[in-house]
C-alpha positions in Angstrom: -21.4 -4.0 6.9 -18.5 -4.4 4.6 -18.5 -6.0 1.3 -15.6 -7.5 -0.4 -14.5 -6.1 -2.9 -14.3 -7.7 -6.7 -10.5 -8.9 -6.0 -11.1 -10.2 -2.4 -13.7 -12.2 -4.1 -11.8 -13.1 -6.6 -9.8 -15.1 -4.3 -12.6 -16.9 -3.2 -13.7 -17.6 -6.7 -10.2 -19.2 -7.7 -10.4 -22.3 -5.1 -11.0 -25.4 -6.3 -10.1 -29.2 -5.2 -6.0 -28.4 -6.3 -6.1 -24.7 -5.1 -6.5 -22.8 -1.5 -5.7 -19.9 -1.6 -4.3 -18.7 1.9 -0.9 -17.2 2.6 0.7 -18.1 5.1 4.4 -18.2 7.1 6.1 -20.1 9.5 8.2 -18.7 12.7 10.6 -20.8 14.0 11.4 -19.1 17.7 13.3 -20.0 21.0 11.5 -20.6 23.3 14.1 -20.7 25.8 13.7 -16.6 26.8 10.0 -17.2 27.4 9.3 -16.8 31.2 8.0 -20.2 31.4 11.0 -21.5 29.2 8.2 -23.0 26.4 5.4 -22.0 24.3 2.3 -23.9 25.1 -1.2 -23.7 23.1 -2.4 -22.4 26.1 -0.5 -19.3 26.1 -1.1 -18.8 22.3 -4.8 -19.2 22.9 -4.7 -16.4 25.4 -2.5 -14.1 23.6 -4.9 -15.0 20.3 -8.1 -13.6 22.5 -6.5 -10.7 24.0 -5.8 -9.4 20.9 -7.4 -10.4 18.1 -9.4 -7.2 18.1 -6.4 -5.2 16.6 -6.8 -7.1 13.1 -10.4 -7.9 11.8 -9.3 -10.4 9.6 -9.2 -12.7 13.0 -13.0 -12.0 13.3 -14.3 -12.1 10.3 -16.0 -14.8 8.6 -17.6 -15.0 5.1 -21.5 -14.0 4.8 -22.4 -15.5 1.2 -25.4 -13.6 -0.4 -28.3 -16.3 -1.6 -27.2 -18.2 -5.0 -24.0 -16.0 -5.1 -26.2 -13.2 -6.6 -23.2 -10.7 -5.6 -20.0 -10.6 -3.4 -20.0 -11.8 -0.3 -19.6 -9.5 2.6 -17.5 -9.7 5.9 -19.4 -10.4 9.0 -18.7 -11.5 12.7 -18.7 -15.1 13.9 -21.9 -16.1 16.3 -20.3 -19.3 16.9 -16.4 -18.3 17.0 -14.2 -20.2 19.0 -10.7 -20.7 19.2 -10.7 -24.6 18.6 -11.7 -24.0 15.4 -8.4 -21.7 14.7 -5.5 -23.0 16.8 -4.1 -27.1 16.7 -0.7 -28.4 17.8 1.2 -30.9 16.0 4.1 -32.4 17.6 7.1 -34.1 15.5 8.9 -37.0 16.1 11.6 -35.2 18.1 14.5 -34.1 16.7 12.9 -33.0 14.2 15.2 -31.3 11.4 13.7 -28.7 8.3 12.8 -31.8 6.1 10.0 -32.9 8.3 9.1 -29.6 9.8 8.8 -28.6 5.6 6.5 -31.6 5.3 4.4 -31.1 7.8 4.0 -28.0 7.2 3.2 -28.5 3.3 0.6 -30.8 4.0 -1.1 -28.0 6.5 -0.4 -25.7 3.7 -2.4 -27.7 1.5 -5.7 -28.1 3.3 -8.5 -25.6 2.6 -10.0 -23.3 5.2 -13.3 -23.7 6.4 -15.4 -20.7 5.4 -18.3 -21.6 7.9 -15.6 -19.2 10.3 -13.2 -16.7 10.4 -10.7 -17.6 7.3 -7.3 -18.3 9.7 -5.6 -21.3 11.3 -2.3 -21.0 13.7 -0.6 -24.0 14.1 2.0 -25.0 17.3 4.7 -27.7 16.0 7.1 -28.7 18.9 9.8 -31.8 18.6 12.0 -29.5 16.5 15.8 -30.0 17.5 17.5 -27.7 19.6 14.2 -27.0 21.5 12.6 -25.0 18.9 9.3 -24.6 18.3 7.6 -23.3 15.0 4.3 -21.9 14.3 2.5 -22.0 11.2 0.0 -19.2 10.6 -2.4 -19.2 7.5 -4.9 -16.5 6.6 -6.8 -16.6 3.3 -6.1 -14.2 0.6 -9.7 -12.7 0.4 -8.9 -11.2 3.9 -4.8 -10.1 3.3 -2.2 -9.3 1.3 1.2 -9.8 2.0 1.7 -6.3 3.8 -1.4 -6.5 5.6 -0.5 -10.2 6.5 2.6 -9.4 8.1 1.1 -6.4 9.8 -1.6 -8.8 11.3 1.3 -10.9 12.9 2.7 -7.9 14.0 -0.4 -7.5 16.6 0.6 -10.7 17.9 4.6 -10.2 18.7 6.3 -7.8 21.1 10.0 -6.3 21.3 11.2 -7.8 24.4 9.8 -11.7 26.2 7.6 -9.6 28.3 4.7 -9.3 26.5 3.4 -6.2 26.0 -0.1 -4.4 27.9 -2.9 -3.9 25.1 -6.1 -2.0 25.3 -9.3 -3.6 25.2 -11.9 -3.3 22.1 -13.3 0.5 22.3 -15.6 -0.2 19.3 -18.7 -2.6 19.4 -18.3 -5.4 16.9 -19.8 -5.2 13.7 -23.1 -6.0 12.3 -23.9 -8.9 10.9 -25.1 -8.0 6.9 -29.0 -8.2 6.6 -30.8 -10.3 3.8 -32.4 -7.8 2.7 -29.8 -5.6 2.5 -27.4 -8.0 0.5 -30.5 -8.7 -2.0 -31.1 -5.2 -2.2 -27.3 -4.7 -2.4 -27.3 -7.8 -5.7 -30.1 -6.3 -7.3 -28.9 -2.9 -7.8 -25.2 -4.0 -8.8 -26.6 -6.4 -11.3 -28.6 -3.6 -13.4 -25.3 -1.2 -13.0 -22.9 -4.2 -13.6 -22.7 -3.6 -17.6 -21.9 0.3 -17.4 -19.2 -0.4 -14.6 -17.7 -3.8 -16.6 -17.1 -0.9 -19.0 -15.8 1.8 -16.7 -13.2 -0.7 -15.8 -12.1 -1.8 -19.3 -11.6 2.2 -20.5 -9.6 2.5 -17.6 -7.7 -1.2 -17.9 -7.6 -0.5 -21.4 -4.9 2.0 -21.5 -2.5 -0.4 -20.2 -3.0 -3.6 -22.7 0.1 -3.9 -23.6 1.3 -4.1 -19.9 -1.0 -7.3 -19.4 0.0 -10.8 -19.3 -1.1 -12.6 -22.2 -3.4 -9.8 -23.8 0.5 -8.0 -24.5 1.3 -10.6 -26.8 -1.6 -9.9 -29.1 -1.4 -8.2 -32.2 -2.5 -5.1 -32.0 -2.4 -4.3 -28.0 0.4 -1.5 -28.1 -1.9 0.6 -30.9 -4.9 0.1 -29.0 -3.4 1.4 -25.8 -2.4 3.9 -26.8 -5.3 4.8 -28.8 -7.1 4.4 -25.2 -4.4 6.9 -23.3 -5.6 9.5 -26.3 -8.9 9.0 -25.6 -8.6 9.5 -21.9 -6.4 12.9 -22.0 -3.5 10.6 -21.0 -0.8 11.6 -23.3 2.4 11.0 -21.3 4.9 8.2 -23.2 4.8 5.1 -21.6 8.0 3.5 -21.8 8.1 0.7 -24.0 8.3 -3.0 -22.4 10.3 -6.1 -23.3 8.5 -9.4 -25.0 6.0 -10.5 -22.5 5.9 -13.8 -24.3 5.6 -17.0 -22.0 8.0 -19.9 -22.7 7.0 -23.2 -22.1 8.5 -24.6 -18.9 8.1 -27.8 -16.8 6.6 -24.9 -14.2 3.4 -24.4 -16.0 0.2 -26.3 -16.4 -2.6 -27.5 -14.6 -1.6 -27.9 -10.9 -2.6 -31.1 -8.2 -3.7 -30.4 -4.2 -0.2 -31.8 -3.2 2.5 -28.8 -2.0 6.1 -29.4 -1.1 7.9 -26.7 1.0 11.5 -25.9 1.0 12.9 -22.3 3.1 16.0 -21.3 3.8 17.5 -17.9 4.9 20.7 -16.0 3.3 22.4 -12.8 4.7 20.7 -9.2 4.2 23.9 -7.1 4.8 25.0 -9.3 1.9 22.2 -9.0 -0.4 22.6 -4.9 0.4 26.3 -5.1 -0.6 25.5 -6.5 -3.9 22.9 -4.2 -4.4 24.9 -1.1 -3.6 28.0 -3.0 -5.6 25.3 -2.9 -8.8 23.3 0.1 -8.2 20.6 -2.3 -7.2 17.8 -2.5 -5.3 16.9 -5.0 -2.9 14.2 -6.2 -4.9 16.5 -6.3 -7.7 19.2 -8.8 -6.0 16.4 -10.8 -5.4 15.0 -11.2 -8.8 18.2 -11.9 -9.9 19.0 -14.7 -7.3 15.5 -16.1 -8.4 16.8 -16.1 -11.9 20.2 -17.7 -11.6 18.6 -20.4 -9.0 15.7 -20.8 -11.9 18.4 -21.1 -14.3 20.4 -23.9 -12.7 17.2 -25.8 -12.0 15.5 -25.8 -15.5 19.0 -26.4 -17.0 19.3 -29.4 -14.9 16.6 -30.6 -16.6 17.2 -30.2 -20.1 14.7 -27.4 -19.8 16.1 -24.2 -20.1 14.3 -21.9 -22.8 16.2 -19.4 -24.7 14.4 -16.4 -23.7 13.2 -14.9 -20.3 11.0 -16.3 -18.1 7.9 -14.2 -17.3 7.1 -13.5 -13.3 4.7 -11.6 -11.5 6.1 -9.5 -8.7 2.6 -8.3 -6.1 3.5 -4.9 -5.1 1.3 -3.0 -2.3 -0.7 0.0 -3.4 -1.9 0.8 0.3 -2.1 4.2 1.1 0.1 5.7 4.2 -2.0 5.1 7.1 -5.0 2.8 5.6 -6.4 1.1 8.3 -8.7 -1.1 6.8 -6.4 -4.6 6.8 -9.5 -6.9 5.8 -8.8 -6.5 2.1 -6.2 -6.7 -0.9 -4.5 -3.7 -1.4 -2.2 -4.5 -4.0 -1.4 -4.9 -7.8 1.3 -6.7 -10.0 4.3 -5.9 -11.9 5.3 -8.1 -15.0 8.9 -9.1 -15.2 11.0 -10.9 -17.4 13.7 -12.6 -15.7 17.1 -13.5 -17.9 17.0 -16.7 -17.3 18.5 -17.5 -21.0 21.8 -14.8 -19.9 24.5 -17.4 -18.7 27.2 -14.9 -17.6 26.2 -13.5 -13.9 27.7 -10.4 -14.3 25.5 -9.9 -17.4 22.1 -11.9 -15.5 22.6 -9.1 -12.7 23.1 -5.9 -15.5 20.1 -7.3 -17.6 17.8 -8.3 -14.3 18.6 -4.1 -13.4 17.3 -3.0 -16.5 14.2 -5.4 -16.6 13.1 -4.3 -13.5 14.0 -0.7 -14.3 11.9 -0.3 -17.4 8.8 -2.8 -15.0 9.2 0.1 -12.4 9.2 3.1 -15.0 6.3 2.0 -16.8 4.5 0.6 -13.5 4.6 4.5 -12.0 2.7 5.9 -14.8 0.3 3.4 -15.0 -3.0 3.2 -12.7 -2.2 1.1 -9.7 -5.6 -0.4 -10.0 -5.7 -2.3 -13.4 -5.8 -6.3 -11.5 -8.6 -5.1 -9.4 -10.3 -3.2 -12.6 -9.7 -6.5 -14.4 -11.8 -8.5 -11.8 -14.5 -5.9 -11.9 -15.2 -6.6 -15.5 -17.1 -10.2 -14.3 -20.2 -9.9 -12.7 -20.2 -12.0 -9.2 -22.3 -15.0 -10.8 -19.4 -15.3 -13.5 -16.6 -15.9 -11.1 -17.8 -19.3 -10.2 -16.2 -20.4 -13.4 -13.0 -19.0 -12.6 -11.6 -22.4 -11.8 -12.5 -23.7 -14.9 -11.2 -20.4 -16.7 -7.8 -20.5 -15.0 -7.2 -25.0 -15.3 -7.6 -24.2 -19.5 -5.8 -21.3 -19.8 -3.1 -22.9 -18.0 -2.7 -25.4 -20.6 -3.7 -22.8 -23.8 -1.8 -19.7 -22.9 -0.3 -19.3 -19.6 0.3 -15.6 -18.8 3.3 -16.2 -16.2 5.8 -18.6 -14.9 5.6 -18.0 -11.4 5.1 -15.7 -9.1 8.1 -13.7 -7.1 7.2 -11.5 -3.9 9.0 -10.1 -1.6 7.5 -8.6 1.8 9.9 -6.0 4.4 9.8 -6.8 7.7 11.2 -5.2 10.6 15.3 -5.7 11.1 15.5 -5.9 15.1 14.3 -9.1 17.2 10.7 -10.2 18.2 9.1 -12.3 20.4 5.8 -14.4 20.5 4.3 -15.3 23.8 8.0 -14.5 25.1 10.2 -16.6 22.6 12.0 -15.1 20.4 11.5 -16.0 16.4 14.7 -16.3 14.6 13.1 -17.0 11.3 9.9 -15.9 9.2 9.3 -18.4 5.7 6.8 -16.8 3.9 4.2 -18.9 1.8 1.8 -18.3 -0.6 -0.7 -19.5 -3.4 -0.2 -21.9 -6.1 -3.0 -21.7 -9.0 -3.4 -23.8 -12.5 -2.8 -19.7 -14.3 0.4 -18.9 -12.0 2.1 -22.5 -12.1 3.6 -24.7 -9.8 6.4 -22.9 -8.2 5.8 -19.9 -6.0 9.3 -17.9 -4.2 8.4 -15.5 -1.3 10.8 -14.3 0.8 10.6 -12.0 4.1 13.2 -9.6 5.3 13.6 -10.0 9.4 16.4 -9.5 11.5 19.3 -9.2 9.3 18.5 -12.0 7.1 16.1 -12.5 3.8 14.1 -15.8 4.9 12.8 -17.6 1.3 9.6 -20.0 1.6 8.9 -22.0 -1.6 6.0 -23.5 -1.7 5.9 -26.6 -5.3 3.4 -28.4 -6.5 5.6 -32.1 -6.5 3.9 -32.6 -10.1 5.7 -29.6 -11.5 9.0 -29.3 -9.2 9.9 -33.2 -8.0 12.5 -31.7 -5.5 11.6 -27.9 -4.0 15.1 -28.4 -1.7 16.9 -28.4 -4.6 15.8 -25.2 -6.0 16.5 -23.9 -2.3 20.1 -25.0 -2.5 20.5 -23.5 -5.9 19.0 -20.2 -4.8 22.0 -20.4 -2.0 24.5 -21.2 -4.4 23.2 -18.3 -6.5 24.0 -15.8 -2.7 27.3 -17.6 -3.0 28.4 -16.8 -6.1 26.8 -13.0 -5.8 29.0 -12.5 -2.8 32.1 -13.8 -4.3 31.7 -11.6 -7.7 31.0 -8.4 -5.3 33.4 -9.1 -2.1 36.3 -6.9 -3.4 33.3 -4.5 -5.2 33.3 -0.8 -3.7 29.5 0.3 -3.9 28.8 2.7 -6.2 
């Protein structure tokens, strides 16, 4: 019996009418190696079966404890069946990226249904050239972006012959007693105050590295006050201005997406970096920021200090195997967004993620999930509410940036081979309406962005200008020896 834990849950907590939060990615394969020559719903449902064993977050479905007393725990489906998971859509053939992008945003959109397992797989044929694309969404109460792409992983193979795998060896779970989870409730709401406080002694330490409570008055001298308390007396290196500018990005969000993706060369994006003394991670923050730049400035929108983004990073120890959960917390990042020169966008985008990572290492890996743990499970009903006013008040970021490794060397689903993976992932009223993921596969960094049309009118564009931003990077370092 596995419970979630108090960030899991807080995923759940944070739906509402104009936010679902899944991630999700689309693979756009050739079917043409397959030994049939297609990729039929047929074929997916029987790969799907054989092994969804070997991730439980295909299993799993969400056992609610009576008048959300606590956190719901994880428990198998009686009723599971595949209908309820895997659909085909089929476009009007050709179909180019503009209508696979829509149909795929409007998917993206759509809530789960938490009466099952929290996942849909999609099979979109019609695309030109005989492609075929499959959009896979998982909610974020199960996965995080690691765990997410290592649950696809169980589903591809290195070569069109799909590989042998082993049946289940364990029984499935147990479903959670009633008893158990009241008993469970009861317990965690007598101990809920001394743990609420547990968490904000060891959150408090690192007040000045949180969005919105760093801008406070006072939030540097308290945590440092708290580091004393605790026997933590290693300097913490100081952070830039956390301060949020106002941005046509921000505010409260509707239920519509829009999806844009596009993919631009790694060995080019590793040039830069090496040209810099860069990471990858680096490059990409910086393409973000010139392609954020053009776009606002279009706009008569550009502010005149950094935008403010929060990059996920995975905290999952070497070798966890327990998938069914987030594993992860956040670095805060200004962007120079304000820096016109590129040269000096790329030098100050290397130092602002310099002095993220620097402070980052020293600090506990766990302060988003000590965070959630303050609010007792009845609480986080309100979250919604919480999240739509602070949006409007004091938001604590622009957007969110991530940016997920994946394996450089070909794969195959049910025999085709994918030649692209476009990430997507969640839009809320607190995070705003633009989200940038991108996925490295196969030689090439694949970027989803997934827009809420009341924030960002036209997501291609910001696509096009996060090309132009690789276009310019690999003219300014084509002559560049790496350092």
């Amino acid at each position: 019996m596995s419970q979630l834990t108090a960030l899991d849950a807080q995923f759940l907590s944070a739906e509402s009418a104009t936010t679902a939060a899944h991630v999700a990615g689309v693979a756009v394969l050739d079917p043409s190696c397959a030994p049939s020559g297609t990729i039929t719903r047929e074929r997916l449902a029987a790969l799907l079966l054989e092994r969804m064993h070997l991730s439980p977050a295909l299993s799993l479905r969400v056992a609610e404890v009576p008048f959300g007393l606590d956190r719901p725990y994880w428990a198998p489906d009686p009723a599971f069946s595949i209908d309820h998971h895997l659909f085909e859509t089929e476009l009007d053939a050709p179909g180019g990226d503009r209508q696979l992008a829509e149909t795929v945003a409007r998917l993206h959109a759509r809530h789960l249904d938490r009466d099952h397992p929290l996942w849909e797989m999609h099979l979109i044929t019609g695309l030109s050239g005989g492609r075929v694309a499959v959009y896979t969404k998982v909610h974020h109460a199960a996965i995080d972006g690691v765990s997410g792409a290592e649950t696809l992983a169980t589903l591809l193979d290195l070569s069109p012959e799909p590989r042998s795998v082993a049946p289940p060896s364990c029984p499935p779970p147990q479903p959670p007693h009633l008893l158990d989870m009241l008993a469970g409730a009861a317990v965690r709401t007598v101990t809920q105050p001394v743990q609420a406080m547990r968490s904000l002694v060891r959150a408090a330490g690192d007040l000045d590295a949180i969005p919105v409570v760093a801008t406070l008055p006072g939030s540097k001298l308290i945590a440092r006050a708290a580091r004393l308390v605790s026997g933590d007396e290693r300097p913490r290196p100081d952070l830039p201005s956390l301060a949020v500018p106002r941005t046509p990005l921000n505010g409260p969000i509707s239920g519509e997406r829009r999806f844009a993706y596009g993919s631009v060369p790694l060995k080019e994006v590793k040039h830069a970096a090496k040209c810099y003394g860069m990471s990858v991670n680096d490059i990409v923050m910086a393409l973000c920021a010139s392609a954020l730049r053009a776009w606002l400035d279009e706009r008569d929108a550009l502010p005149d200090q950094p935008l403010i983004a929060a990059v996920p990073v995975a905290v999952r120890a070497a070798g966890a195997k327990d998938c069914a959960r987030n594993q992860i917390s956040t670095m805060i990042i200004p962007m120079p967004t304000h820096v016109a020169d590129t040269r000096e966008r790329l030098r100050a985008t290397a130092e602002a993620t310099s002095a993220a990572k620097r402070r980052f290492a020293m600090s506990p890996a766990t302060w988003l999930h000590e965070l959630c743990a303050m609010l007792p499970a009845p609480i986080s009903a309100l979250t919604p509410a919480v999240f739509r006013l602070a949006s409007v008040a004091f938001p604590p970021i622009n957007l969110i940036i991530s940016n997920v490794p994946g394996p450089q060397f070909p794969l195959y689903l049910c025999g085709g081979r994918v030649l692209s993976y476009y990430p997507m992932s969640v839009l809320t009223d607190l995070s705003g309406g633009v989200n940038i993921t991108c996925f490295s596969y196969d030689g090439a960094l694949d970027f989803g962005v997934v827009a809420c049309p009341e924030h960002v009118d036209d997501v291609w564009r910001l696509m096009h200008h996060l090309r132009a931003a690789m276009d310019d990077l690999t003219l300014l370092t084509r002559d560049l020896a790496p350092v």
